[in-house]
C-alpha positions, 0 to 999 in steps of 0.5 A, a space after each residue: 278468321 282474323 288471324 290470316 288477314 292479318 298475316 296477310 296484310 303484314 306480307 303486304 305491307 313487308 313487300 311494299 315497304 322492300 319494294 319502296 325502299 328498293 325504289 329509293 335505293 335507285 334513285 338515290 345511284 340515279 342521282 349520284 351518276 347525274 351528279 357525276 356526268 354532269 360537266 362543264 365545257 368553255 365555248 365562245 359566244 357569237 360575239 367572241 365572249 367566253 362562256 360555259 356551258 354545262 350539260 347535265 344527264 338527269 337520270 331520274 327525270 328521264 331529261 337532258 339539260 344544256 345550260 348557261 347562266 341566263 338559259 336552260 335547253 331541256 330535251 325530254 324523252 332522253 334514253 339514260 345513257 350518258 352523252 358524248 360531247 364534242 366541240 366544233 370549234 370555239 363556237 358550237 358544241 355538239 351533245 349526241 344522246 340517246 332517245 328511247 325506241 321501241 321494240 327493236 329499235 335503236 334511236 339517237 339525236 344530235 343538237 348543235 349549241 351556240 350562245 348569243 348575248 346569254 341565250 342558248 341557240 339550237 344551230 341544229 337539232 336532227 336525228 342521228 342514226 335510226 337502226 330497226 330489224 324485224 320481219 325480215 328487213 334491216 333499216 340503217 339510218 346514220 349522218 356524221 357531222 363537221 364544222 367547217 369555219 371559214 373567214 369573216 366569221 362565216 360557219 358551215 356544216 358539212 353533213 354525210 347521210 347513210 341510209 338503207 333498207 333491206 327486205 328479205 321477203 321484198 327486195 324491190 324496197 331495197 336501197 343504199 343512199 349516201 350523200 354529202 350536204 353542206 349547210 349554210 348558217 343564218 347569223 339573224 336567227 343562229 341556225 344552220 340550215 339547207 335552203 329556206 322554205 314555206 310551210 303552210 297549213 294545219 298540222 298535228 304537233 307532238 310534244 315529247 314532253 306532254 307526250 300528246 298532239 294537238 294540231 296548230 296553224 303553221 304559216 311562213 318561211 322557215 330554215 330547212 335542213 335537208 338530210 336525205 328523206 328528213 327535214 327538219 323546220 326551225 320554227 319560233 324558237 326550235 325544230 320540228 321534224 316533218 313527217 307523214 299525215 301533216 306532222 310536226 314531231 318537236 325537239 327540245 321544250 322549247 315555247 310551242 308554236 
């Protein structure tokens, strides 16, 4: 009797020893593609000072980290697919990365890096594109940024939104909207924004990173940046998207409100 019980937690044991080894085998390949998509980028500071900046796909921990020497933006909920980088200028950089959907859903954000006496700054932190298909409708959702640097160190952003929608079942939903905006940048605060805006009452406030809302009083007059049908409120020291129901969905691990 004791012998099949033994056969079977030998097997058992086999199995998950192959299973752990396997686990290990993977983070060891996740490791190493973070250690070689990890690089290094020369921008200037706001005050003309140049800087590196480094900009690290952590693959294992499912995170993106932007950093300095003295700071670290850390974007949580990151999809594993390597980001692409482009200098605007000498004095931004702007990382596309992916963020993991849901069924059928394709999700990617833009965050927009500047530097001011050693401290990293979000200029601008929005959605990229947003693809969705199922039921009989196709959502396409999509901006394309440039930097424009004008005299006197004055910077704007222009910034082109796509959006449409089409049902096959409801076509009087149907859309196509396109425009061009053009973004102004707040040299107290080192952010770009659309218009300045109040924002009053209580709000429920998602964390990627706990991946849990909680709800908080939100009370002033913030940056807004305006695309289409989403704002996006800098608020303390990041963005947060404003949605339905009084919601506030937070980018980056930024201090919460």
């Amino acid at each position: 009797m004791t012998r099949p019980i033994t056969l079977i937690l030998s097997l058992a044991f086999i199995i998950l020893r192959h299973i752990s080894f396997a686990q290990d085998e993977l983070t060891e390949m996740l490791a190493r593609d973070s250690k070689r998509d990890t690089k290094a980028y020369f921008i200037r500071s706001l005050e003309g000072k140049k800087r590196k900046v480094i900009v690290m796909p952590d693959y294992v921990s499912h995170v993106l980290k932007i950093y300095c020497l003295k700071d670290t933006v850390r974007i949580d909920g990151y999809w594993d697919v390597p980001p692409k980088v482009h200098l605007l200028g000498n004095n931004f950089i702007k990382v596309d990365y992916e963020v993991r959907g849901g069924s059928g859903v394709g999700l990617g954000n833009t965050v927009i890096i500047c530097i001011r006496r050693h401290k990293l700054f979000e200029a601008m932190h929005a959605l990229r594109y947003l693809t969705g298909e199922g039921a009989g409708e196709e959502d396409i959702y999509k901006i394309n940024v440039n930097l424009i640097k004008n005299d006197k160190r004055i910077y704007n952003l222009t910034v082109k939104v796509h959006d449409e929608v089409h049902s096959k079942y409801t076509p009087e939903i149907n859309y196509n909207y396109n425009n061009n905006t053009v973004l102004s940048f707040d040299r107290d605060k080192n952010v770009f924004y659309s218009i300045k805006g109040n924002l009053y009452g209580t709000f429920n406030m998602y964390d990627p990173k706990t991946e849990k809302e909680t709800q908080q009083q939100v009370r002033g007059n913030y940056p807004v940046i305006i695309l289409g049908k989403n704002n996006y409120y800098f608020i303390k020291d990041g963005w947060y998207a404003l949605g339905d129901n009084n919601s506030l969905q937070k980018y980056t691990s930024r201090p919460s409100l």
